[in-house]
C-alpha positions as CSV (number, residue, x, y, z in Angstrom):
1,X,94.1,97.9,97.3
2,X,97.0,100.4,98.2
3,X,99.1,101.1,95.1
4,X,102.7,103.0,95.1
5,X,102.0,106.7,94.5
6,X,102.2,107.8,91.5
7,X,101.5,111.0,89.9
8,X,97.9,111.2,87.4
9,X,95.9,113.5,85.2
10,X,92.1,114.7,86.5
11,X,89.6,113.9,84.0
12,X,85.6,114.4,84.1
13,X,85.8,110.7,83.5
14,X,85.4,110.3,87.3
15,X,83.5,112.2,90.1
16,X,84.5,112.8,94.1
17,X,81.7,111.1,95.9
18,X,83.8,111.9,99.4
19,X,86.5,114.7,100.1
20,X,88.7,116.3,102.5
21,X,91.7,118.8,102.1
22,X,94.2,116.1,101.1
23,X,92.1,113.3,99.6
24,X,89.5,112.4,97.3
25,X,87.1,109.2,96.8
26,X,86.1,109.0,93.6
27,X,84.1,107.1,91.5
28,X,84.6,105.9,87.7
29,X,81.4,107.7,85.7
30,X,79.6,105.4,83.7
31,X,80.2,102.2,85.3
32,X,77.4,102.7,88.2
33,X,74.3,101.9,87.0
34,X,72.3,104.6,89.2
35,X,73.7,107.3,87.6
36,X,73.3,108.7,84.1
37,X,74.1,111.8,82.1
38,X,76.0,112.1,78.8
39,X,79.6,112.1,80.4
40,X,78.6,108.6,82.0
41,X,77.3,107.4,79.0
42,X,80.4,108.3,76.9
43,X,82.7,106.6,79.2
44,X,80.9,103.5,79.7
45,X,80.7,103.5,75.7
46,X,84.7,104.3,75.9
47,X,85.2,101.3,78.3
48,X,83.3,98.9,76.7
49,X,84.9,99.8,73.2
50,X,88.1,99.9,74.3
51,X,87.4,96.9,76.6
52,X,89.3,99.0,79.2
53,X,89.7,97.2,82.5
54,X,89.3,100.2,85.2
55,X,88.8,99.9,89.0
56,X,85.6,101.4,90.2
57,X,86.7,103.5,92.7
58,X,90.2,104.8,93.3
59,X,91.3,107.2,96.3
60,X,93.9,110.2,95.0
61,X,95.8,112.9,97.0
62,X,96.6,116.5,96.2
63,X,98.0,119.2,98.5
64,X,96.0,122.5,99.2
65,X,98.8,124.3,97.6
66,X,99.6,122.1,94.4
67,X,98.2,121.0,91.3
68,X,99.8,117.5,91.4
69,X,97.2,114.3,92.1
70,X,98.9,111.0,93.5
71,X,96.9,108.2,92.7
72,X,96.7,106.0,96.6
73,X,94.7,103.2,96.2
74,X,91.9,101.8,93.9
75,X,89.4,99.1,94.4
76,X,86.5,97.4,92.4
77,X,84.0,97.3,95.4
78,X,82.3,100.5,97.6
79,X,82.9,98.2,100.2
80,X,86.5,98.0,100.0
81,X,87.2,101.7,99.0
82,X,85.8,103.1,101.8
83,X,87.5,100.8,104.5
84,X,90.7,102.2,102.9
85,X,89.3,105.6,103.0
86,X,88.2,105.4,107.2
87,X,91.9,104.4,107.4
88,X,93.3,107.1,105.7
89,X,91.2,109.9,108.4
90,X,91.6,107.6,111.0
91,X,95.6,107.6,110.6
92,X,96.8,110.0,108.2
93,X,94.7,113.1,108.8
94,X,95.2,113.8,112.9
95,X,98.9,113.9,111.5
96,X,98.9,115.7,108.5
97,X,97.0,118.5,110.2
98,X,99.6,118.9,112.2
99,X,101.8,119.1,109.5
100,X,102.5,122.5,107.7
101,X,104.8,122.1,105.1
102,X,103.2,121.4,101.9
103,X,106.2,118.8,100.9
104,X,106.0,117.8,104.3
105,X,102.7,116.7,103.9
106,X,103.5,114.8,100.2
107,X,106.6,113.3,101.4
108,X,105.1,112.2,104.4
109,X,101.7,110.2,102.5
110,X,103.9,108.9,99.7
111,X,106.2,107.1,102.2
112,X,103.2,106.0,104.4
113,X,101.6,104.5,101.4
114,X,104.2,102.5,100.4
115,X,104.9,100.9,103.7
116,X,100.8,99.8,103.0
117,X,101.4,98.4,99.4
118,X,102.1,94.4,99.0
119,X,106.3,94.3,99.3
120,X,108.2,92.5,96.5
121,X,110.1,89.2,97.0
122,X,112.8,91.0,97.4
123,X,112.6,92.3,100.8
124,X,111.6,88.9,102.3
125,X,114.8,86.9,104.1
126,X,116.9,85.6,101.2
127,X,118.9,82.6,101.2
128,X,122.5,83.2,101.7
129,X,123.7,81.7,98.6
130,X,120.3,83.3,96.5
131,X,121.6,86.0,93.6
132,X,119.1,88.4,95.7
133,X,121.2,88.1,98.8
134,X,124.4,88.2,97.3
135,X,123.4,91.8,95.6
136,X,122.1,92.8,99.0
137,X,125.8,91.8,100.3
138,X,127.8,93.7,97.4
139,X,125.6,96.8,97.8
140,X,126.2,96.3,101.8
141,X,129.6,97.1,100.8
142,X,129.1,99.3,98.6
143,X,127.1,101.5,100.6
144,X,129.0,101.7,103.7
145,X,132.7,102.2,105.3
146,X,132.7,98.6,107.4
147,X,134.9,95.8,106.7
148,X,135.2,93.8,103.8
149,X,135.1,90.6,105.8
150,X,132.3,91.8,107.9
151,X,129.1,89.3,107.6
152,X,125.4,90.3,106.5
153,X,122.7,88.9,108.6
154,X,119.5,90.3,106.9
155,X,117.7,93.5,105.6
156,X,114.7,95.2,106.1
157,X,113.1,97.9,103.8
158,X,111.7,101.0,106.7
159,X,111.8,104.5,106.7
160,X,114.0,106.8,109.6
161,X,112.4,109.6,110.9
162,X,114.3,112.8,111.0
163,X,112.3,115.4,112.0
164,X,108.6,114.8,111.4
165,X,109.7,113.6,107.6
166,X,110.1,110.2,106.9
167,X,113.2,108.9,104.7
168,X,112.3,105.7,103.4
169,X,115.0,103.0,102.4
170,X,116.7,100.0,103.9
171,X,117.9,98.8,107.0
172,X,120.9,96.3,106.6
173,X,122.3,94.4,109.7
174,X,125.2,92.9,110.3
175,X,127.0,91.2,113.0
176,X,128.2,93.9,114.0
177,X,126.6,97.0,112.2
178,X,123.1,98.6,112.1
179,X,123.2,100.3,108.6
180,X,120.5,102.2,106.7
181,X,120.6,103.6,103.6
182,X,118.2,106.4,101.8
183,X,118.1,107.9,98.5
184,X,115.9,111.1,99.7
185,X,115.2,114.5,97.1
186,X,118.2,113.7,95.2
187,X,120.9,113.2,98.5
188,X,122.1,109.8,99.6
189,X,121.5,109.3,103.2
190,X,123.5,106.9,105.4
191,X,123.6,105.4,108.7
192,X,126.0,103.7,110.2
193,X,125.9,102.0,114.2
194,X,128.2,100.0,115.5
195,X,126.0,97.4,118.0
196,X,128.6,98.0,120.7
197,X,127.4,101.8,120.6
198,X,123.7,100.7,121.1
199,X,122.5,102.0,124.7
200,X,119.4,100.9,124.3
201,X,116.5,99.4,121.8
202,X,112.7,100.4,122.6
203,X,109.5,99.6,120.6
204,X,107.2,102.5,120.6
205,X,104.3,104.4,119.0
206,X,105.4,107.4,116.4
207,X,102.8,109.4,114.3
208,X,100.2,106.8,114.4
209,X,102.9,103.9,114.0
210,X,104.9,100.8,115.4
211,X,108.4,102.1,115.7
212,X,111.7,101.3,116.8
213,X,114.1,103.6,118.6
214,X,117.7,103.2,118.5
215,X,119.8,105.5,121.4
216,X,123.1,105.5,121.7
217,X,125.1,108.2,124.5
218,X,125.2,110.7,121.2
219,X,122.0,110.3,119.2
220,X,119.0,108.9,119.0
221,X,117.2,107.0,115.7
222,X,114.1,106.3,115.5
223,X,112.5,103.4,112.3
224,X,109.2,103.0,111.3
225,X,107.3,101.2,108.8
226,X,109.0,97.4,109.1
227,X,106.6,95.0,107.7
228,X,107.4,92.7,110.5
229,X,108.4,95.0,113.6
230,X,108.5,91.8,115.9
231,X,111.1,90.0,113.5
232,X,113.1,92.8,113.5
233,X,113.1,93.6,116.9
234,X,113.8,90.6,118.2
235,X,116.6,90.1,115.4
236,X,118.4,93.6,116.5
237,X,118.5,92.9,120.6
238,X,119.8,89.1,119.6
239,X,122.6,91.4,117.5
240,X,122.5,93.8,120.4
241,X,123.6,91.0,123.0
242,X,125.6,89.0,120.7
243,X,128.3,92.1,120.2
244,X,127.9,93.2,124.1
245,X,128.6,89.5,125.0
246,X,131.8,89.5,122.0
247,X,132.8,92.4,124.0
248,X,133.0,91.0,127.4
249,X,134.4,87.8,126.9
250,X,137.8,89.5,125.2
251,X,139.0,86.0,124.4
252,X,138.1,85.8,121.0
253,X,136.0,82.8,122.0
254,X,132.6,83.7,120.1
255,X,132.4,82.3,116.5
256,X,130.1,83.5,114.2
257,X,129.5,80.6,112.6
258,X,128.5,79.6,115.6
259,X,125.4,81.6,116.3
260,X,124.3,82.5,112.9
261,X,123.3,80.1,110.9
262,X,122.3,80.3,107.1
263,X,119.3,82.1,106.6
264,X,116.9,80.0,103.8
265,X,113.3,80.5,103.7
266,X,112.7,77.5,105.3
267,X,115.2,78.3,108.2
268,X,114.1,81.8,108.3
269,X,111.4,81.9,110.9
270,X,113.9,79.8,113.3
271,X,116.8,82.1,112.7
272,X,115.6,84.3,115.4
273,X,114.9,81.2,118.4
274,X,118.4,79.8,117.2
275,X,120.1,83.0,117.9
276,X,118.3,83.1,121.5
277,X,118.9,79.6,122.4
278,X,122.7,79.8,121.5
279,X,123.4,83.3,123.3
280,X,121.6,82.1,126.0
281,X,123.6,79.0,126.5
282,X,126.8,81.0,125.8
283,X,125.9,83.4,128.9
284,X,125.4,80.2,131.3
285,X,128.4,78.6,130.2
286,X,130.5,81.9,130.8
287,X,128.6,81.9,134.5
288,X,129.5,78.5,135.5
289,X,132.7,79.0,134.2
């Protein structure tokens, strides 16, 4: 399985059976049964005294030009370690050898690792009333110059792409914001978006993943690494079209209790139909109006 990157020691306890310049397969000594020597005997002796519980295989990452290992991903089976290794030169390495910054390079694996590992209960949709959400809500606010009365929808952890570096952190949206926050090398790193801004929303593919470009007539923002691009895209045009249609009618006539109701896990995978149905009904009212 994919684990969050973290930094380890190299020890003769384990040996590379596959390697390329930025990642290693290797293989615990000692707990495969073809191979012997001392070292493997010691460590399966170690093991089995200390009744250590170690995974078999594990997949680590080191830049050509440091002396730091990250441990990526570790696995019980052969069979499972190397599907995670044909996806790692498959759709890390074309990138990375384009790559030539040594932190680059680190930055970039560490936040495309993440996006891979299992995501905490946390980042799922929250009900509004849940302790979770309400945190999310006072660090909204905390986070960013909008309105104290303004309403959060939902939030989504992603990374923003500036340059060819990700910055992974959180996408909060509102009812009338697009927000995202980053804590990157030591800087805070904000974005804030007005919907009404938005010139346009595209879904695209960006180093090897689904992405989703914001424009407006100044910039352009790109986000990557949702763990449910479709929810999210669907949930900013419904925002999208909701402000641009708040913006039209100038009469003060769209309530937002009206088109966005309380998000439970139960409700949550109807939030986004709801949202359609009622903007949709709004726009033929306002036609045959």
């Amino acid at each position: 399985m994919w684990v969050k990157p973290s930094e380890i020691l190299v020890t003769a306890f384990w040996s590379t059976d596959q390697a390329n310049p930025y990642f290693a397969l290797q293989r615990r000594r000692g707990q495969d049964k073809e191979r012997s020597g001392f070292t493997s005997l010691l460590v399966a002796t170690l093991d089995s005294v200390f009744e250590t519980k170690t995974n078999r295989y594990r997949i680590i990452h080191q830049r050509p030009d440091s002396e730091v290992y990250y441990l990526v991903a570790e696995a019980d089976t052969k069979l499972e370690i190397e599907q995670h290794w044909k996806w790692i030169e498959e759709n890390l390495m074309p990138t990375l050898g384009t790559m030539d910054k040594g932190v680059d390079i680190r930055d970039y694996v560490i936040c495309k690792i993440k996006s891979l590992c299992p995501q905490p209960d946390e980042e799922e949709i929250e009900d509004f009333e849940s302790e979770k959400f309400k945190n999310a809500f006072k660090k909204f606010h905390t986070l960013f110059s909008v309105p104290l009365d303004e309403k959060l929808v939902t939030y989504y952890s992603c990374s923003y792409w500036k340059g060819r570096v990700p910055r992974q952190g959180s996408m909060y949206l509102s009812v009338n914001y697009l927000c995202f926050y980053s804590y990157f090398l030591g800087k805070d790193f904000t974005i804030i978006l007005k919907f009404t801004d938005i010139t346009s929303l595209e879904r695209l593919q960006l180093y090897l993943s689904e992405a989703i470009r914001v424009s407006t007539r100044i910039n352009v923002y790109e986000f990557t690494m949702f763990r449910h691009t479709d929810e999210t895209f669907q949930m900013l045009q419904q925002l999208a079209n909701f402000a641009a249609k708040k913006l039209l009618s100038n009469q003060g006539a769209f309530k937002e209790e009206d088109f966005f109701p309380t998000v439970t896990k139960k409700t949550a995978p109807k939030v986004i139909s709801q949202l359609k149905r009622d903007l949709d009904a709004k726009s033929r009212s306002e036609i045959y109006r």
